[in-house]
C-alpha positions, 0 to 999 in steps of 0.5 A: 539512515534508511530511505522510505518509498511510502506507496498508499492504498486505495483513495489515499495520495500522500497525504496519508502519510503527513503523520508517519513522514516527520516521525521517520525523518525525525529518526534521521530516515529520508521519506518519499511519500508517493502520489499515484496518478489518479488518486490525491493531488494527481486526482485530475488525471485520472482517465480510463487508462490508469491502471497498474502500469501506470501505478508502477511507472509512478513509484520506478520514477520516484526511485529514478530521480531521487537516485534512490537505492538501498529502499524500504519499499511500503506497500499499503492495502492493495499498493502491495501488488504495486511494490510487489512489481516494482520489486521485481523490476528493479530488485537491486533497489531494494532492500525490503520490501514491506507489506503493509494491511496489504495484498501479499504476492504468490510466488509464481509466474502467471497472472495474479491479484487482478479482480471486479471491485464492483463485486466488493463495493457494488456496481459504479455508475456507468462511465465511472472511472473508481470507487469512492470512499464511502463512510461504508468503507471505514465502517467496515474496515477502519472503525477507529478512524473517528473525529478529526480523522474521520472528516480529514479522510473523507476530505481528502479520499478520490476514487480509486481507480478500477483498473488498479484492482482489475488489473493483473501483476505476473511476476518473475524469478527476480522477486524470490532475490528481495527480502520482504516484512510484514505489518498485519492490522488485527481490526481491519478484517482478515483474521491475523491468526489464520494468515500466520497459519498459512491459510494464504499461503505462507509468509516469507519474512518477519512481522508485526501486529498492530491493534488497529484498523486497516489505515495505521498510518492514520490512528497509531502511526506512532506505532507504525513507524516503531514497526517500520523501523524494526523490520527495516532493521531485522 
């Protein structure tokens, strides 16, 4: 029995994870989805200060009062800067750590991961707290997300909050000790042939493609979850 800390990306709340969640327990795993404050039903405190301190706080409580330990701990889109810092924060919790269509960490000690997101999705108007989902958006990055998936995101999707994207993650030695797996998504943007080349630097576990857009847990969760469990089994 293996203990899942599933942490979405941007727009999402735990509710991404209502496809993925009764397949893994199905297998006989304990599934702890997580809201991060801002973002799904925790939408209403969202204020200016929620960024990525906030966002960790939010995952290290999961673990703390579930008396989590022993952890596969999935990181979606840019959660992985998330997971990434919960890793190193409490290393001895976790037994992989899993970069899912994510933001993949450099192994160094200074400032990292933190950039305008009103450069990628435009300016916001003034006051604005996040990006919202747009159809823009899953246009550009989760093209098999139609029908029922479509309007059921649209639905669902808040703003992210633009401190998660603008504020930095600084890493220490702690890190190098956790294991790490990847999922790469072939449809959702970056080319997966030049990041197994290394053209990001290169990669410090195992991985696994899945032919879809960036949101898997939405369109092929089934084969989400075969990957999950065969990398938290390597």
């Amino acid at each position: 029995m293996t203990q899942f800390v599933l942490v979405p990306g941007a727009w999402l709340g735990a509710w991404a994870w209502k496809k993925v969640t009764p397949l893994l327990e199905k297998e006989g795993h304990q599934v702890y989805p997580v809201t991060l404050t801002g973002m799904g039903e925790r939408v209403h405190l969202l204020n200016k200060d929620v960024g990525m301190e906030t966002a960790v706080a939010d995952v290290l409580n999961v673990i703390r009062y579930n008396e989590l330990d022993e952890i596969v701990l999935v990181g979606h889109s840019f959660a992985g800067k998330v997971v990434a810092a919960v890793g190193d924060r409490v290393p001895e919790k976790v037994k992989l750590l899993l970069y899912l269509d994510a933001f993949r960490p450099d192994m160094v000690r200074t400032p990292q991961g933190g950039f305008d997101p009103q450069n990628e999705f435009g300016p916001q108007p003034p006051g604005a707290l996040g990006i919202p989902l747009t159809e823009k958006t899953l246009d550009t990055i989760g093209k098999d997300v139609q029908g029922a998936d479509r309007a059921w995101m649209l639905s669902l999707g808040t703003a992210w909050p633009l401190k998660h994207a603008s504020d930095p993650i600084t890493l220490s030695e702690k890190l190098d000790s956790v294991k790490c797996a990847y999922v790469f998504c072939t449809e959702s943007g970056d080319p997966v042939d030049e990041i197994l080349q290394g053209k990001w630097g290169p990669l410090e576990g195992p991985h696994r493609e899945i032919d879809s857009g960036h949101w898997p847990m939405v369109t092929k969760p089934e084969e989400l979850v075969r990957d999950l469990l065969a990398l938290a089994a390597e």
